[in-house]
N, CA, C and O of each residue as an XYZ file, in Angstrom:
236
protein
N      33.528     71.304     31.883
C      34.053     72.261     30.934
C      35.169     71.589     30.122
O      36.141     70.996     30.589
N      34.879     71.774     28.873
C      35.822     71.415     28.125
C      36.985     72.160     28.096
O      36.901     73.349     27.791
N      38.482     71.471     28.465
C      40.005     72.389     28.124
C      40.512     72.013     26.494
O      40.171     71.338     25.523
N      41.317     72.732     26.839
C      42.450     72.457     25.112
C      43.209     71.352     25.498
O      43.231     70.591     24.531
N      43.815     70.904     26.387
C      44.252     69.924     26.982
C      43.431     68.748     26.351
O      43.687     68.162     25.299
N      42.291     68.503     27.296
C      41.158     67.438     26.351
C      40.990     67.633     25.163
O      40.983     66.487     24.713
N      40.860     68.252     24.403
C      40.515     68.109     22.992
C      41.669     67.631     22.073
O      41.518     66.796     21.181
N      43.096     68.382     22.451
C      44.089     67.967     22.268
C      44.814     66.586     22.380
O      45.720     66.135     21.679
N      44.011     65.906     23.714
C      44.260     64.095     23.676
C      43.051     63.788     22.900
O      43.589     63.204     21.959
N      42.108     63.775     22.699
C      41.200     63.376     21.682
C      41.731     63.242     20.276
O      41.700     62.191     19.636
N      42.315     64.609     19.762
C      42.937     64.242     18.427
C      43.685     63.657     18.499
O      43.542     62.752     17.676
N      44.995     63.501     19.315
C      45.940     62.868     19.188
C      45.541     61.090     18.907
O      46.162     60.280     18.219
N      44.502     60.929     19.580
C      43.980     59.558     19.789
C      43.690     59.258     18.072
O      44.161     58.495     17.228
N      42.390     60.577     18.115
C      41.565     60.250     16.734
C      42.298     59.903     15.551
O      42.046     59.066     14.684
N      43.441     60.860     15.705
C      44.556     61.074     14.336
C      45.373     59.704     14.057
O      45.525     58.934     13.109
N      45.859     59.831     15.529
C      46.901     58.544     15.669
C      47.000     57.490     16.500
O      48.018     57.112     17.081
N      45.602     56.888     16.557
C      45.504     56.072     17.271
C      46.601     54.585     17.387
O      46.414     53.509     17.956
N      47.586     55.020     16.705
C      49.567     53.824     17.045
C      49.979     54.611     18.381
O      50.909     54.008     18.918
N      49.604     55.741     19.091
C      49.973     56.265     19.769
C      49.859     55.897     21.516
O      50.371     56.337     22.546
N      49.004     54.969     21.196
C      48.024     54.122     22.457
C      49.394     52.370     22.218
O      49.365     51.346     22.900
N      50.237     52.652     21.204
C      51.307     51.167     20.936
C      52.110     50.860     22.815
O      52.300     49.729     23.265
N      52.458     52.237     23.621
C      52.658     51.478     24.711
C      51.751     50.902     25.788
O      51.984     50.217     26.784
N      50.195     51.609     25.048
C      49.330     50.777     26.375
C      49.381     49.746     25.899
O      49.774     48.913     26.716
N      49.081     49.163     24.504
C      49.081     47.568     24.634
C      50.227     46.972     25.148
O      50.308     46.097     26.010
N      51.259     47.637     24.421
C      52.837     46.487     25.879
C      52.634     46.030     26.458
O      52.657     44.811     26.628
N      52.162     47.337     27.367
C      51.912     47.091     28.997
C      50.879     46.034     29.543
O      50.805     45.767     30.742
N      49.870     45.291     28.314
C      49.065     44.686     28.398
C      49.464     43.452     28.093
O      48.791     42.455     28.356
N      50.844     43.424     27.384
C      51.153     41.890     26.462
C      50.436     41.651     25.196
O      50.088     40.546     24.780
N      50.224     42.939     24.548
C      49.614     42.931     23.365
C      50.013     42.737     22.683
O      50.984     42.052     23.004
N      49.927     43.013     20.690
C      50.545     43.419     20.018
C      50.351     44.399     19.847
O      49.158     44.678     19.732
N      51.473     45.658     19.710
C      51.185     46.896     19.265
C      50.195     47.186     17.885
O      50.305     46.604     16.806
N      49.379     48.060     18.171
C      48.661     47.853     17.032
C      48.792     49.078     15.902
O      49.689     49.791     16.351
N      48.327     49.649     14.666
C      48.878     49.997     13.697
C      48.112     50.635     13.150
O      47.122     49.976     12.834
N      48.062     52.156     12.723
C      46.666     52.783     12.403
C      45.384     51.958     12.017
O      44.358     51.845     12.688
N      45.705     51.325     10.612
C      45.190     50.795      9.946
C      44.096     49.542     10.518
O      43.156     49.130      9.839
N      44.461     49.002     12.017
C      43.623     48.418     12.534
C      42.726     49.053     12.927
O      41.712     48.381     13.112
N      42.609     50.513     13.234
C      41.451     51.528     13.977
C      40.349     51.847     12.616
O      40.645     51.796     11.422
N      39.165     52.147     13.152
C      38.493     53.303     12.602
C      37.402     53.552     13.883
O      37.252     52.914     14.926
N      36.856     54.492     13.471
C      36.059     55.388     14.552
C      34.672     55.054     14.342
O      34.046     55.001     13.283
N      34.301     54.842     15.507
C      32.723     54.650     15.800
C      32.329     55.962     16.193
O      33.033     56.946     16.421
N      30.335     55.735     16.263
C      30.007     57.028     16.360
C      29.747     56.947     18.222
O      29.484     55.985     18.943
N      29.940     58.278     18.508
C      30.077     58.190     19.823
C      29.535     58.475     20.995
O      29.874     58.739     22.149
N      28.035     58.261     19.962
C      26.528     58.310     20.309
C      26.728     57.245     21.345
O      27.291     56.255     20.878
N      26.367     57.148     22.878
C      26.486     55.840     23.538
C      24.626     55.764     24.467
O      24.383     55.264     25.565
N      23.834     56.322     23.687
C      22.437     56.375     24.771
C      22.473     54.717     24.395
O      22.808     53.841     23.597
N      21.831     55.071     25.678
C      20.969     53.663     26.115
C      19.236     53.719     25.854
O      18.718     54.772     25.483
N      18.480     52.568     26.073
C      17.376     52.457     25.678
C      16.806     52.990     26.781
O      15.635     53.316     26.584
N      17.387     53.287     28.345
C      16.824     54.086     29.252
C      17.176     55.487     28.635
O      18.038     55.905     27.862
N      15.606     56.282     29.664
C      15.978     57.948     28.825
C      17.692     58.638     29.659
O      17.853     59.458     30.563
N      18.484     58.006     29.005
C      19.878     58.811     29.962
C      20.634     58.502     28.592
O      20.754     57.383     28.093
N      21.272     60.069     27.920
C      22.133     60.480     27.166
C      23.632     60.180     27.367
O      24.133     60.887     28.242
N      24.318     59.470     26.884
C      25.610     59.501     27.651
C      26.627     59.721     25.339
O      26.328     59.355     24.203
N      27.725     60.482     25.988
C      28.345     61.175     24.968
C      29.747     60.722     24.936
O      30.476     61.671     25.224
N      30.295     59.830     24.740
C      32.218     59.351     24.254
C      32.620     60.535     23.498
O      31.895     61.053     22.649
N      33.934     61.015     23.855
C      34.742     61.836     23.118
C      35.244     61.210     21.995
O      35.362     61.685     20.865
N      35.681     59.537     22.598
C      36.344     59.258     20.859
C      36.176     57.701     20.983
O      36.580     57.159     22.011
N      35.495     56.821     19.806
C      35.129     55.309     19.989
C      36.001     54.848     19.005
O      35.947     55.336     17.876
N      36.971     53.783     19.346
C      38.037     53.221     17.807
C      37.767     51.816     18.358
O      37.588     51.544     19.545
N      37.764     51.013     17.384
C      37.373     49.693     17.254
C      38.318     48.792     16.572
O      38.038     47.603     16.420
């Protein structure tokens, strides 16, 4: 079941994906900057018959 909770981190992601700047830290990244994101589609089937569905794909 979908909450407001989840949908609510989804946008936050979708909108502002600079918002994810302390997971890279924590990785030794560089923080990264809207402008590096855009959104994939989040269609994820496979060529076996099994449907699988991502809430949100940024690349």
């Amino acid at each position: 079941m979908v909450t407001a909770t989840h949908e609510v981190s989804l946008r936050l992601f979708q909108e502002h994906p600079e918002a994810l700047a302390p997971v890279f830290e924590a990785l030794g990244l560089p923080p990264p900057v809207k402008t590096d994101f855009h959104e994939l589609s989040p269609d994820t089937t496979e060529i076996r018959p099994m449907e699988r569905r991502a809430d949100t794909v940024l690349m």
